[in-house]
C-alpha positions as CSV (number, residue, x, y, z in Angstrom):
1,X,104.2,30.0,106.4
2,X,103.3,32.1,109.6
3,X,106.2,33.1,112.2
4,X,105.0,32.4,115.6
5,X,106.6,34.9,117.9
6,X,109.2,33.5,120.5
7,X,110.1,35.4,123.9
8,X,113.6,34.5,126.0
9,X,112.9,34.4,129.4
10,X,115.5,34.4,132.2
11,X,116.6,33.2,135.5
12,X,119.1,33.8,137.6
13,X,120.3,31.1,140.4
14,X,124.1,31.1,142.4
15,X,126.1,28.8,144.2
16,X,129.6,28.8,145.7
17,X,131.1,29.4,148.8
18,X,131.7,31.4,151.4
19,X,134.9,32.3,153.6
20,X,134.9,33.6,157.1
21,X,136.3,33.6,160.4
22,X,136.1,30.4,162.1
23,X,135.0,29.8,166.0
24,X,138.2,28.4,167.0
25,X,140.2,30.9,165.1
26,X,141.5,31.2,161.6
27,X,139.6,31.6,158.2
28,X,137.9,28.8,156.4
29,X,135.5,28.4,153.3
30,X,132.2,26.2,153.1
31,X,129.8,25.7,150.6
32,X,127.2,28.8,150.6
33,X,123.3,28.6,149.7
34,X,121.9,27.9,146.6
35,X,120.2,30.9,145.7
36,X,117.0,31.1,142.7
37,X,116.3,31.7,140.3
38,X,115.5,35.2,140.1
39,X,114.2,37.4,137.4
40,X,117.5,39.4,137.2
41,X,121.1,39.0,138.3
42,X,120.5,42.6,141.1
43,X,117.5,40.7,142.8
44,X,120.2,37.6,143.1
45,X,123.0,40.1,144.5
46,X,121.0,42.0,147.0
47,X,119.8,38.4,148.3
48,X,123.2,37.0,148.4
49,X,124.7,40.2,149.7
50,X,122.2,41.0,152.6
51,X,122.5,36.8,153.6
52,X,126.2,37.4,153.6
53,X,126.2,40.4,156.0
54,X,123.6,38.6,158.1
55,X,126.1,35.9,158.9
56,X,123.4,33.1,156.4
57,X,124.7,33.1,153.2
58,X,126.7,29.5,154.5
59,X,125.0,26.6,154.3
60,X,125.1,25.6,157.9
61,X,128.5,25.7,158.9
62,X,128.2,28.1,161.1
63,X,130.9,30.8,161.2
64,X,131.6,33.2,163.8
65,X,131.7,35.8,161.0
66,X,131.3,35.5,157.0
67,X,133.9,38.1,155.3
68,X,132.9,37.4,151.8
69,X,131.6,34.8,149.1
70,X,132.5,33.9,145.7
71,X,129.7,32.6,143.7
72,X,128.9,31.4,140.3
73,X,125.7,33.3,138.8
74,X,124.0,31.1,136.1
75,X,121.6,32.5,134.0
76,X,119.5,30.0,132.1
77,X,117.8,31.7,129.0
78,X,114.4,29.7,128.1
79,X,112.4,30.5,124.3
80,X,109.5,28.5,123.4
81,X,109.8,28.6,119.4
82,X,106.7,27.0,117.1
83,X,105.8,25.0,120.5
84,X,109.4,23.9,121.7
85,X,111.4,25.0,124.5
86,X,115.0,25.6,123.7
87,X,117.7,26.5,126.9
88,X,120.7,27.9,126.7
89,X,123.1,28.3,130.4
90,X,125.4,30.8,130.8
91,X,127.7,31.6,133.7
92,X,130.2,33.6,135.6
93,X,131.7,34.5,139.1
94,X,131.0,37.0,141.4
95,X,132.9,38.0,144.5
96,X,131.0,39.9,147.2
97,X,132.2,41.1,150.6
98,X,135.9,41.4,151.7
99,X,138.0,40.1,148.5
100,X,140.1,37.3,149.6
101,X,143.8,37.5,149.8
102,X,145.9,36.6,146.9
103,X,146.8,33.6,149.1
104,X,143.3,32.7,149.9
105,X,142.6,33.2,146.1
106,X,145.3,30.7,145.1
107,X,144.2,28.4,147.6
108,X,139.8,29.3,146.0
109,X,141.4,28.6,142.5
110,X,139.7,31.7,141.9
C-alpha cells in the first residue's frame, strides 16, 4: 500500500476587542475587526498592531483614541490525507498596546 504524502497548512485569523478613550470621556471597550487569515501569526500582529495605532482596529465605534486590544489568535491547521481534509483549531490571547489595568482586566475577564 502506497503512502500519499500529506502537508499542514495554516491560517491565522483574530478577533476581540479593543479599549480606548471615549469622546465624552472615560475608557470603554468594543468589539475590534476580524482580522484573516494570514499565513503566520507576525503578518496578523503587524496588521492588528499598525490598525491599532492608526485609531482602526475598532469595528466602528469610533474612539477618540484606541490604547490597546486583546485578541484571540486562532490558528486553523488544514492536511489533506489520501484525498480528505482534516482541521484541527487552536487558539490563544494576545494583548497589544497599553495593557489594561488590573481593574480593567477584571472587568475584560482577561
Amino acid at each position: 500500500m502506497k503512502r500519499e504524502s500529506s502537508e499542514i497548512k495554516k491560517t491565522y485569523s483574530s478577533s476581540g476587542i479593543v479599549y480606548g478613550k471615549l469622546w465624552e470621556g472615560g475608557k470603554g471597550t468594543y468589539p475590534a475587526q476580524n482580522l484573516g487569515p494570514h499565513n503566520s501569526k507576525e503578518e496578523l500582529l503587524e496588521e492588528a498592531k499598525k490598525l491599532l495605532y492608526d485609531n482602526l482596529l475598532d469595528d466602528g465605534m469610533g474612539f477618540e483614541q484606541l490604547l490597546g486590544a486583546t485578541l484571540r489568535i486562532t490558528t486553523l491547521e488544514t492536511v489533506i490525507v489520501n484525498g480528505k481534509e482534516y482541521y484541527r483549531e487552536t487558539s490563544e490571547i494576545e494583548v497589544i498596546g497599553d495593557t489594561p489595568h488590573e481593574l480593567t482586566k477584571e472587568f475584560l475577564n482577561i
